[in-house]
BAMAR-797754 format. One record per residue: residue in three letters; x, y, z negated of N, C-alpha, C, O, CB in turn. Coordinates in steps of 0.2 Angstrom, whole numbers, plus 5000, padded with zeros to 4 digits. Glycine has a CB too. Layout:
<pts>
AlaXYZXYZXYZXYZXYZ/...
</pts>
This chain:
<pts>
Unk500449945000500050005000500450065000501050064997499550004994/Unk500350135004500650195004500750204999500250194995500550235006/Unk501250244997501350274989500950324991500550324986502050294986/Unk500850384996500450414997499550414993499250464991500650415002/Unk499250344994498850324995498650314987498050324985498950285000/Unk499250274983499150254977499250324973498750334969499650214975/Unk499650364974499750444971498950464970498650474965500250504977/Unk498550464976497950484976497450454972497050484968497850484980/Unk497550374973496950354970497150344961496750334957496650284974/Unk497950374960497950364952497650444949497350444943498850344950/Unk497950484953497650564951496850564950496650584944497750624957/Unk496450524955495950524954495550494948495050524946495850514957/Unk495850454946495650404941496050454935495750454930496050304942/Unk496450474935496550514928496150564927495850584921497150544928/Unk495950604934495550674931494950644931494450684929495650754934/Unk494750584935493950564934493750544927493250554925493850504939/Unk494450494921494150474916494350524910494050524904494350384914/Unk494850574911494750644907493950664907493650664901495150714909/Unk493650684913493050724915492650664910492350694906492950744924/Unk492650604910491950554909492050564899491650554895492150444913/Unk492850584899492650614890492750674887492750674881492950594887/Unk492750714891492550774891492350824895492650844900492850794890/Unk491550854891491150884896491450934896491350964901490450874895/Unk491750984890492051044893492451044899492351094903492451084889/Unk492850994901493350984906492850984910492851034914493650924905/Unk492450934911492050924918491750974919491750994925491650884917/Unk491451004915491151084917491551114921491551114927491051124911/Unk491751144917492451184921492551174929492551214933493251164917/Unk492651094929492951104937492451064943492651064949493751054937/Unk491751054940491451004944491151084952491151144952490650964938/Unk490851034957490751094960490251144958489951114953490551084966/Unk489951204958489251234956489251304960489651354961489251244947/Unk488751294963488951374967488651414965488351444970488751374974/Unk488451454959488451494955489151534954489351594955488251464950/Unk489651454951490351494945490651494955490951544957491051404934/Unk490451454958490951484966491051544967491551584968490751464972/Unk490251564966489951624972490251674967490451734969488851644975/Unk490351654962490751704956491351724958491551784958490951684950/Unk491651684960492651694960493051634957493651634956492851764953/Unk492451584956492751504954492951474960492751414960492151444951/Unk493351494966493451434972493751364971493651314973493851474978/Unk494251384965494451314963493951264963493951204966494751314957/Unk493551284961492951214960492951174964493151124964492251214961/Unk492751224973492851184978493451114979493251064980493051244983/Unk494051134979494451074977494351024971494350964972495151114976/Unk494351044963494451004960493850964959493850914956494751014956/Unk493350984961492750944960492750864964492350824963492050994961/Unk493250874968493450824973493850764967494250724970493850874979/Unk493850764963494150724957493950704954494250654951494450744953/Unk493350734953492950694946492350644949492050644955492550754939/Unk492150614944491450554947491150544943491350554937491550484950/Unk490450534943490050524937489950484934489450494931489450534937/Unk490350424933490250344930490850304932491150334937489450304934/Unk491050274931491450224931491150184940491450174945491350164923/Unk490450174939490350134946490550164952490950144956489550114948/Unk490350244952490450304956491250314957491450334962490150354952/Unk491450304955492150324956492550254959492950254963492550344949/Unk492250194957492650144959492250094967492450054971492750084951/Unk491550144968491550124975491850174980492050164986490850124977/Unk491750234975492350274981493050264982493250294986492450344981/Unk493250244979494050214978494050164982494550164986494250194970/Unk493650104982493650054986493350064991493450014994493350004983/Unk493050104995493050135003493550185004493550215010492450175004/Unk494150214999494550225003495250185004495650195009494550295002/Unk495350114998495750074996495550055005496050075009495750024989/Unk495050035009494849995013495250035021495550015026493949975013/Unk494950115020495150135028495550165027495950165032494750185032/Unk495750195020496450245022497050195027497150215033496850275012/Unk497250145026497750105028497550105035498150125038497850025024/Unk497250095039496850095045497350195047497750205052495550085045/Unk497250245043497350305045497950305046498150315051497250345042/Unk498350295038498950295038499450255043499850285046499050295033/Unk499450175043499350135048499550185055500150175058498550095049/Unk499050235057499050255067499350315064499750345068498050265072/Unk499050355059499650435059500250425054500650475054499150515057/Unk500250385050500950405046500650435038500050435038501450475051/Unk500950455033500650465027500450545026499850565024501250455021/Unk501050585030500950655029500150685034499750725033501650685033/Unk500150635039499350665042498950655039498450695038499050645050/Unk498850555035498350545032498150605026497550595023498450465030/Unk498550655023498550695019498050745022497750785018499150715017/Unk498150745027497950815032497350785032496950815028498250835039/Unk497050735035496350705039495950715030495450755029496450595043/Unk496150685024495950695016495950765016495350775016496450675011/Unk496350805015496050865012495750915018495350965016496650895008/Unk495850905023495250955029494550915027494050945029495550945040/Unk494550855025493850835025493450835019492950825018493750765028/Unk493850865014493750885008493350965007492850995004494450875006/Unk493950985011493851045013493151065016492851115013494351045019/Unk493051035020492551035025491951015021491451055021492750975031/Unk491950975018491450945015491251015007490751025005491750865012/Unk491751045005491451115001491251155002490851184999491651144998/Unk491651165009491151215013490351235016489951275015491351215018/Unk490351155020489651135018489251145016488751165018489451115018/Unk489251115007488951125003488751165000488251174997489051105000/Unk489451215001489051284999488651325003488251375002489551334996/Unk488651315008488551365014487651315016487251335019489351355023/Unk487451245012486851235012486551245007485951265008486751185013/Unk486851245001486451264996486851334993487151334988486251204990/Unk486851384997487051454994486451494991486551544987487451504999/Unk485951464993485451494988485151464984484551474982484951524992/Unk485651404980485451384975486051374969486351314969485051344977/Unk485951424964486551434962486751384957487351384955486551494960/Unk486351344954486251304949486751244954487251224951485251294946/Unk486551234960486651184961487551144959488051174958486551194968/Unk487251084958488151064957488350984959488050934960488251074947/Unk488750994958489050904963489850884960490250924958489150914973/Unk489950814962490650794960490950744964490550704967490650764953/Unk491450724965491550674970491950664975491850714979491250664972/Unk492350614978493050624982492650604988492950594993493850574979/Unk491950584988491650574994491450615000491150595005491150544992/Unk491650685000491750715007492450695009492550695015491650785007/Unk492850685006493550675010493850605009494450595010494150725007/Unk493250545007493350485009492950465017493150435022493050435003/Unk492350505015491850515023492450535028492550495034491050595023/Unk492850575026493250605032493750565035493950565040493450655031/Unk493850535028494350445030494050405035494150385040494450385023/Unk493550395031493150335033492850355042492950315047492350335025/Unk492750395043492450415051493050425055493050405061492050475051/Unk493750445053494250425056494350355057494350335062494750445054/Unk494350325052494850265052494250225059494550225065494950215041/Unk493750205059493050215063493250235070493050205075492450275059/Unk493550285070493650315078494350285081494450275087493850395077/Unk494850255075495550235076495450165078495950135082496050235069/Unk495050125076494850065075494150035074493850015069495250055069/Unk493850045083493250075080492749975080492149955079492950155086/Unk493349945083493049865081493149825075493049765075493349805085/Unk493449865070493449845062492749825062492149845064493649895057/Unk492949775057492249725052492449745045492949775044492249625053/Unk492049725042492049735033491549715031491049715034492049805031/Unk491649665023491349615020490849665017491149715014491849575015/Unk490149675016489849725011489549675006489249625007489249775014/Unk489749704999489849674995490449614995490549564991489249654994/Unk490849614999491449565001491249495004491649445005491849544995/Unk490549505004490249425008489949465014490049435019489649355003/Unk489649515014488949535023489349535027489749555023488349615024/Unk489749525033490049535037489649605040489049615040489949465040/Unk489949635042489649705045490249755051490849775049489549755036/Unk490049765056490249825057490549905055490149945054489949845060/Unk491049915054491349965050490950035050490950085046491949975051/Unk490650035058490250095059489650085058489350135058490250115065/Unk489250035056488650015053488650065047488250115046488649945052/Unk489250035043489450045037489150125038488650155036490250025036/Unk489750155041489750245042489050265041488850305037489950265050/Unk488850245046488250295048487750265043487350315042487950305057/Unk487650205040487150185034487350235030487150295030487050105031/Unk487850225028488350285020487950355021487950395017489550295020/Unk487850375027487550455029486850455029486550505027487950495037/Unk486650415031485750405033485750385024485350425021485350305041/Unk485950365020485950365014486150425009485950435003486250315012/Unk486450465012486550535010485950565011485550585006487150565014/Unk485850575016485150615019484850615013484850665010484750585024/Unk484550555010484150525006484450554998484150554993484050435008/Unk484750564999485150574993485050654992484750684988486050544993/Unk485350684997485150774998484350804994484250844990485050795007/Unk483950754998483150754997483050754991482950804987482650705000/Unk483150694989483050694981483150754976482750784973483550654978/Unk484050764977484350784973484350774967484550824964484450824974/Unk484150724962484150684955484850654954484850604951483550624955/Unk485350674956486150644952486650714954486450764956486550544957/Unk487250714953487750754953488250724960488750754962488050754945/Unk487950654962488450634967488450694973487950724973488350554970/Unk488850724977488950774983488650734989489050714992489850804985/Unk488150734989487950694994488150755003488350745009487050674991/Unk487850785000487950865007488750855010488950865016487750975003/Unk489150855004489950855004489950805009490350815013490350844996/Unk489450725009489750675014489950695022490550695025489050615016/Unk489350735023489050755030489950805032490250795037488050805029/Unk490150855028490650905030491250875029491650895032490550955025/Unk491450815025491850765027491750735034492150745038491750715022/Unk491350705034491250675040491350725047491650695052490450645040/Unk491250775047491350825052492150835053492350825059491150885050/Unk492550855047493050865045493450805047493950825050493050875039/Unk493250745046493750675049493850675055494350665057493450595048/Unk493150695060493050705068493450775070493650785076492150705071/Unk493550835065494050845068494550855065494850905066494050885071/Unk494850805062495450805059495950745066496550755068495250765049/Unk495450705069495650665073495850695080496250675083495150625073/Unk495450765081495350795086496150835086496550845091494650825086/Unk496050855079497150905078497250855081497250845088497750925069/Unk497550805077498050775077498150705083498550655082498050765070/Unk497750715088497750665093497050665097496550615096497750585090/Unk496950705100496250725104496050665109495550665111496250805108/Unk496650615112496350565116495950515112495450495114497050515120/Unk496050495105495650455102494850475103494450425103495750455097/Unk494750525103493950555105493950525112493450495113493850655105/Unk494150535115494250525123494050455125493650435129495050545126/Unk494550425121494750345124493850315121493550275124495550305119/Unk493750345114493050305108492450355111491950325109493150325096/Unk492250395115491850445117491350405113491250425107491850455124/Unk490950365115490550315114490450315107489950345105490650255117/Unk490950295103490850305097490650365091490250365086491250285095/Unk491150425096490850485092490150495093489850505088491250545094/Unk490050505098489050495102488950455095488750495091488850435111/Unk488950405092488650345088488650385082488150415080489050285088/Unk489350395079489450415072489150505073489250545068490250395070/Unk488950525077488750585077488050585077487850645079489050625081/Unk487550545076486850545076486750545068486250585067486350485081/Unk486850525064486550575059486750615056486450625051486450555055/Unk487450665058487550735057486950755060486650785057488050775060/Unk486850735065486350785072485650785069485250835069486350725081/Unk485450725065484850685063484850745056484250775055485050585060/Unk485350775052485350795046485250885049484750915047486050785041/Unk485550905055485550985058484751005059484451055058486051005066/Unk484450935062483850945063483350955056482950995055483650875066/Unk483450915052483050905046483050985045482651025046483550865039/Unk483951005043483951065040483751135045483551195042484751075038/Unk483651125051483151185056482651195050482551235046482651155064/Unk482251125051481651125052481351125045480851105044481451065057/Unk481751155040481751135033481351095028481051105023481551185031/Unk481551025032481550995026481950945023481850885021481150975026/Unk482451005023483050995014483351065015483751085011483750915014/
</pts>
């Protein structure tokens, strides 16, 4: 495994089980676009650390233990850093820029910049299979675009703290994180991006038409 790769998922597991015992801690750094629209941009980044539960953290960890290697594998450690934090990136922007008129709103989770893994690695490798639950046999883009048609559902609600909106801006962020740093892969997977881009397209509609 990259050291790059382990660096990450040990940071996260530290400031995830500080945050799980301490709510001042967690406070402070989860996202909320209130303390943002204040002068808190950090949030944007560190809320990308923390997770709400032990389960939460260790299915995101275990989607990115699965694709990151597929990234780093085709670009090397220093890009797979780039493809992570532009989709991280990407994914707080969104969030705030959907719910900026809702200040209260708030969220936690390394899942916009695993989405952004995860939809590269998808584009790199886009005939990967993957066990769900370690026994379903499944298409890795199945995977994808269910994990976002499950977001959707997750936005609507909005009953947990997971960044569900953060998925969608990750996922953008991975497609062009792919597009910097090797623009034939769009070229060569065309077809795929068409695929993995119907429930972005599916969510722009929703959000016209307001309902979320």
């Amino acid at each position: 495994m990259s050291e790059v790769l382990i660096a990450i998922i040990a940071i996260v597991c530290l400031v995830s089980y500080k945050g799980f015992n301490d709510r001042v801690f967690f406070d402070k750094y989860k996202f909320n676009v209130g303390a943002i629209q204040s002068g808190q941009k950090y949030r944007m980044f560190t809320s990308a650390f923390l997770h709400g539960d032990i389960s939460h953290l260790i299915f995101n960890l275990l989607t990115l233990y699965f694709f990151a290697p597929v990234v780093i594998g085709y670009f090397g450690s220093i890009s797979f850093l780039i493809v992570y934090f532009i989709s991280l990136v990407c994914g707080s922007l969104l969030s705030l820029k959907i719910h900026e008129k809702q200040p209260y709103y708030s969220a936690i989770g390394a899942s916009g910049a695993i989405t952004g893994v995860l939809y590269a690695a998808i584009l790199l490798n886009p005939d990967a299979q993957l066990g769900l639950f370690f026994v379903i046999p499944m298409p890795a883009y199945v995977f994808g675009i269910g994990y976002l048609l499950y977001s959707i559902y997750g936005m609507k609600q909005q009953n947990d703290l997971i960044g569900h909106t953060a998925h969608f801006g990750g996922a953008i962020g991975g497609l062009l994180s792919v597009l910097i740093l090797d623009y034939r892969v769009l070229i060569v997977h065309y077809q795929m991006v068409i695929l993995l881009l119907i429930p972005i397209v599916i969510l722009y509609v929703m959000i016209s038409k307001g309902k979320i």
